[in-house]
Steps between C-alpha positions, in 0.01 A plus 500: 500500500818391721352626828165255548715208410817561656580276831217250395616133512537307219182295460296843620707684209392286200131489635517893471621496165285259332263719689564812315214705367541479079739776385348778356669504138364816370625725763831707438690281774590214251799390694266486835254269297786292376618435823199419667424249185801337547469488879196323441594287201812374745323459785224250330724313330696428823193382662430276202847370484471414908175339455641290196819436747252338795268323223839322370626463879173278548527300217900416617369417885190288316746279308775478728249385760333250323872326388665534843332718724798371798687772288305835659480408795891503579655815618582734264385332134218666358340430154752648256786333645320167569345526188906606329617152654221251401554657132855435564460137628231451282271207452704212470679384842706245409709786302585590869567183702728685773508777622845613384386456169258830584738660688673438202223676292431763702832590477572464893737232509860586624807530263807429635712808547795375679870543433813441716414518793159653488209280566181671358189487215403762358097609286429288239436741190324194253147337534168709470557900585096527575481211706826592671366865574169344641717299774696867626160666511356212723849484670449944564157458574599206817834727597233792575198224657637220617725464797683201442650629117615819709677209761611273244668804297635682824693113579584514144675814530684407842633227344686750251298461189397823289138594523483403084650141619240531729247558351575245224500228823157607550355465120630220483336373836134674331561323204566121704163589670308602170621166337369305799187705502401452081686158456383268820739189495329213358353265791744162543351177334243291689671189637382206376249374739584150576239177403241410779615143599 
């Protein structure tokens, strides 16, 4: 059985065993049949699972886009991270009126870490663990795509910071723009216009 599905990728490999001919369960090679029924059994209820994955994936990308669709189109947030912060920030914006106060949430704000003569902050360890985990995957996802993360962490480093202060510089950065991005500031009051003489 190994030899026609050895060095087959991954998606090919799972075709080919959901593909299996029935197992013949009345031969005298039970342990053959069993493995080729399991093979099988496996293999189609991978390709369920990944078709249940994309169907779910769709429905995140529908909803995100029709609340704020400016979310997907930045570099490096797709629909389970967008959709991990608008849960976070949730529906009612004047919760959040600055955007420390989701920094704050998100769990990217600095703590002061200094002593003596030592100058530093250090990771903030409170606010919301999911939310906070969907701001380093956006902030991996720009260090691999985007050009100016990699510059704006390289300075970082020069500068003598670790690459976890770092990278905490940069959630916090994602998390300024995400705020700006879901919360718009409110537009200044009209002037009152004055009387026609």
């Amino acid at each position: 059985m190994r030899e026609p599905l050895a060095g087959l990728s991954t998606k090919t490999l799972i075709r080919s065993c959901a593909d299996l001919a029935e197992p013949d369960t009345s031969g005298a090679d039970s342990a053959h049949s069993a493995a080729v029924y399991m093979l099988r059994l496996l293999a189609r209820r991978i390709q369920q699972l990944t078709t249940e994955a994309r169907d779910l994936e769709r429905c995140i990308r529908d909803a995100v886009a029709a609340h704020s669709p400016q979310l997907l189109e930045r570099v490096g947030i797709g629909p389970d991270c967008a959709a991990a912060l608008l849960v976070a920030a949730g529906d009612n914006p004047e919760r959040l009126r600055t955007e420390a106060s989701f920094a704050a949430l998100c769990g990217v704000s600095p703590v002061e870490a200094s002593s003596g003569k030592t100058q530093r902050r250090r990771l903030n360890r409170g606010g919301d663990r999911q939310t906070n985990a969907a701001l380093y995957r956006i902030v991996l996802s720009r260090l691999r795509w985007d050009q100016r993360t990699r510059d704006y962490l390289e300075r970082r480093l020069t500068e003598g910071k670790t690459r976890r202060e770092a990278i905490r510089c940069i959630k916090r950065y994602v998390a300024r723009e995400i705020h700006n991005l879901t919360h718009p500031p409110a537009s200044p009051p009209i002037a009152d216009l004055p009387e026609a003489a």
